[in-house]
C-alpha positions in Angstrom: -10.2 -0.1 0.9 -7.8 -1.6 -2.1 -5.1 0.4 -4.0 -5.8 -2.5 -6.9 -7.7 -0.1 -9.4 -6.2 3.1 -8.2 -3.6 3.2 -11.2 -6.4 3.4 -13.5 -7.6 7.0 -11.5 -6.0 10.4 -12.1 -4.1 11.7 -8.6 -6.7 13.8 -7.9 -9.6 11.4 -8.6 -7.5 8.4 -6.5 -7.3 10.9 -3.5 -10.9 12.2 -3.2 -11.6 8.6 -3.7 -9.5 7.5 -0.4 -10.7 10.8 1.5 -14.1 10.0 0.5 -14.0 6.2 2.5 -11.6 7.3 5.6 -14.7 9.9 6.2 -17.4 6.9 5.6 -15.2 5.4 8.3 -13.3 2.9 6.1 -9.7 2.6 8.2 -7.9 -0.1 6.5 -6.2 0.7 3.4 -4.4 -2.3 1.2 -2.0 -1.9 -1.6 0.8 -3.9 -3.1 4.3 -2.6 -4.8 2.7 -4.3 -8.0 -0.2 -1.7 -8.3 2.0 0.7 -9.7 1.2 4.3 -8.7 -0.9 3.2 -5.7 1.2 3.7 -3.1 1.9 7.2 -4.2 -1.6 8.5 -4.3 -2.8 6.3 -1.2 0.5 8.1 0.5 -0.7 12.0 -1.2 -4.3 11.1 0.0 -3.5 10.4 3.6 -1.1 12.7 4.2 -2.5 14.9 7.2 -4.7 11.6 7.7 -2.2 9.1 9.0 -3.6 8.4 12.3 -7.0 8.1 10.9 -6.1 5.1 8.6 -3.8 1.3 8.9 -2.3 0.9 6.0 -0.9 -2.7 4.7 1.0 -3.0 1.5 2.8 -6.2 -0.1 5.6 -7.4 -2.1 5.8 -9.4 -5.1 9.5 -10.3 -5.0 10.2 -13.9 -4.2 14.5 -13.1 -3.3 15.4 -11.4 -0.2 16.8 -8.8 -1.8 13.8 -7.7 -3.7 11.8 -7.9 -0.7 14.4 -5.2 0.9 14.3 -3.0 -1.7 10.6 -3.3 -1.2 10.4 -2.5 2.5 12.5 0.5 2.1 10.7 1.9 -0.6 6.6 1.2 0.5 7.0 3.9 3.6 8.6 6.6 1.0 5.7 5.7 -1.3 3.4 5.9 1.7 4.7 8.9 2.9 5.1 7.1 6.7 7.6 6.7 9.0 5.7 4.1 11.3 6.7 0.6 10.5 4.6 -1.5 7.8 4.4 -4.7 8.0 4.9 -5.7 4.4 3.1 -9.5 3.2 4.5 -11.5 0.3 1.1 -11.9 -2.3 1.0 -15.7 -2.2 2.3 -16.8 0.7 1.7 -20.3 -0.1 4.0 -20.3 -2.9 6.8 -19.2 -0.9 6.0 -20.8 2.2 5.9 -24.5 0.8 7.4 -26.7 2.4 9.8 -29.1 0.9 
């Protein structure tokens, strides 16, 4: 499931949305720090349903410290104290060598 088009839902609408694909079965839930409110409603909507779902989020911040404040803030967002593993969106760019 992706958080992309979730900012353009109400709350409610974004979390009967998510409810609606973990009980189809859908487990893996993907967001990014740059989809706005996603994070918050994906965290409302599986409140309750953590165990039931894997949820993967990403930064866009190419410092370090950007990156931190990302990590600290995606589980708050998320509403999860389990570790996330947090994936910069284009890797490539960042990962260049030379």
């Amino acid at each position: 499931f992706g958080g992309i088009l979730l900012p353009q839902a109400s709350e409610q609408e974004a979390i009967r949305t998510i409810n609606w694909a973990l009980d189809l079965g859908v487990n893996f839930i993907d967001t990014a720090r740059a989809y706005k409110d996603s994070e918050t409603k994906i965290g409302k909507a599986v409140k309750g349903r953590r165990s039931q779902s894997i949820l993967a989020t990403k930064t866009v911040s190419r410092e370090p410290k950007g990156a931190l404040t990302d990590l600290e803030t995606s589980p708050k967002e998320l509403q999860t104290d389990l570790s996330i593993r947090e994936m910069p969106k284009r890797a490539d760019r960042v990962l260049r060598t030379g």
